[in-house]
C-alpha positions as CSV (number, residue, x, y, z in Angstrom):
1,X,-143.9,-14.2,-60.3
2,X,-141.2,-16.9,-60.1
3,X,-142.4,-18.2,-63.3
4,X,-141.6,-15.0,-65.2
5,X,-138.5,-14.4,-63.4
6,X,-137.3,-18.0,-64.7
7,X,-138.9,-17.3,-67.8
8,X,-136.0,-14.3,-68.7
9,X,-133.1,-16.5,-68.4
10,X,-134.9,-19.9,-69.9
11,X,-135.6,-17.2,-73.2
12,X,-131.8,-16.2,-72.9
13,X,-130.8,-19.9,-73.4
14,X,-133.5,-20.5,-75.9
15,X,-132.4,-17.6,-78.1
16,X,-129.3,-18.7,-78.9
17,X,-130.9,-22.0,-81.0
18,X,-134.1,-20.7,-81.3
19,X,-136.0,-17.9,-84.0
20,X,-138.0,-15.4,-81.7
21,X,-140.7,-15.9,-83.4
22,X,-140.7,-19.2,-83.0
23,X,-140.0,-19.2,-79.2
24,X,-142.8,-16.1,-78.9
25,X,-145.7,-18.6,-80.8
26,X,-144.4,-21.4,-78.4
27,X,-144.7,-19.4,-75.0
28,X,-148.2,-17.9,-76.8
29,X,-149.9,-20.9,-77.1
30,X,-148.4,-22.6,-73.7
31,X,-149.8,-19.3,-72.0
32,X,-153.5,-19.5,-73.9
33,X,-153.1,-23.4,-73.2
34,X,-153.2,-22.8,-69.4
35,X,-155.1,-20.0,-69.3
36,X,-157.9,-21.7,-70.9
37,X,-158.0,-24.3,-69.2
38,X,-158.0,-22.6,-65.6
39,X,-160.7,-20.6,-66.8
40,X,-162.9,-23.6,-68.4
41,X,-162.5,-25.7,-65.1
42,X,-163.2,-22.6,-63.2
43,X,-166.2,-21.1,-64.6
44,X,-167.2,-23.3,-67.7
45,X,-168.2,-23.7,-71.0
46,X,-170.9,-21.7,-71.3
47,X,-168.6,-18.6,-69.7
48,X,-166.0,-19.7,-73.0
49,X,-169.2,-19.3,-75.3
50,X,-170.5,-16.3,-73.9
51,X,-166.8,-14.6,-73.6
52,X,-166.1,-11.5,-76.2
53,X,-163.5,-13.4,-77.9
54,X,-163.2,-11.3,-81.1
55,X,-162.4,-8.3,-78.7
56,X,-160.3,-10.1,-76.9
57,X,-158.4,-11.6,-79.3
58,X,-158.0,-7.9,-80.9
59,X,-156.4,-6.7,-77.7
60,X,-154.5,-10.0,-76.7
61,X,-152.9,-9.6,-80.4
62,X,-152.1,-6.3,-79.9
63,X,-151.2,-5.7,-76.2
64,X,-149.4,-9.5,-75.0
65,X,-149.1,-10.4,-79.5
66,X,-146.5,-7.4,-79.7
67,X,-145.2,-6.8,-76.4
68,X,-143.8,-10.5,-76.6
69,X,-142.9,-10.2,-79.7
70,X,-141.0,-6.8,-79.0
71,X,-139.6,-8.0,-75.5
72,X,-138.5,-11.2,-77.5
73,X,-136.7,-9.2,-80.1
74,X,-135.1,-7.2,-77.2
75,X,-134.0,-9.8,-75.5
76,X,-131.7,-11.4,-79.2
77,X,-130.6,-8.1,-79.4
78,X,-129.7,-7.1,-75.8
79,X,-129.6,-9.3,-72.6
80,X,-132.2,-9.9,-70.2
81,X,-131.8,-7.6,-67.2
82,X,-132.6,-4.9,-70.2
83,X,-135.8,-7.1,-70.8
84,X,-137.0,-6.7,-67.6
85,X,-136.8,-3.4,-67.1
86,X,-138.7,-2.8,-70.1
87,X,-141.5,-5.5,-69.2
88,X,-142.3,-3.8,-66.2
89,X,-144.4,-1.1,-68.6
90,X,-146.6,-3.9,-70.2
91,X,-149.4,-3.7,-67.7
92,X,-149.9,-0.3,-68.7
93,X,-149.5,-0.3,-72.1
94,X,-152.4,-3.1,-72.1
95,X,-154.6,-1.5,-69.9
96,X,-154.5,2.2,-72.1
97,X,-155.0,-0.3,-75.2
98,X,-158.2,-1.9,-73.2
99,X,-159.6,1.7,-72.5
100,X,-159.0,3.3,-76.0
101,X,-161.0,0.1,-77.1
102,X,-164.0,1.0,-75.6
């Protein structure tokens, strides 16, 4: 939690140098980076192999891929208390796109 918290105001600062997009494929792959690994040095390789990745890729894309990219695009145009009000609805925007996938 405090690393999201921080994350709003770190995005603020970055904004103002950086191209959302840019900043959104940065935070992206730091996210999957971490992730990963956790998840490797938790349950393994062969968990990694067996894993649905094209599915989850598909709803990664869509549900995290766009809400960053919209939150992102929020954030350059508004400020970030605005952002995190909106955030708050992206668990359950990505759990009804995980049940309409199945």
């Amino acid at each position: 939690m405090l690393h999201w918290a921080v994350g709003l105001p770190a995005a603020e600062r970055l904004l103002a140098d950086w191209h959302p997009i840019t900043l959104m494929m940065l935070r992206l792959l730091l996210a999957f980076g971490v992730l990963l690994s956790l998840w490797l040095a938790m349950d393994g390789l062969r968990a990694a192999q067996a894993a649905a990745w094209r599915r989850g890729l598909w709803i990664g894309a869509l549900g995290f891929g766009m809400g960053t990219k919209l939150l992102l695009f929020a954030q350059w145009f508004t400020d970030p208390v605005t952002v995190a009000l909106i955030a708050t609805t992206t668990p359950v925007s990505v759990a009804t796109i995980e049940a309409l996938a199945r």
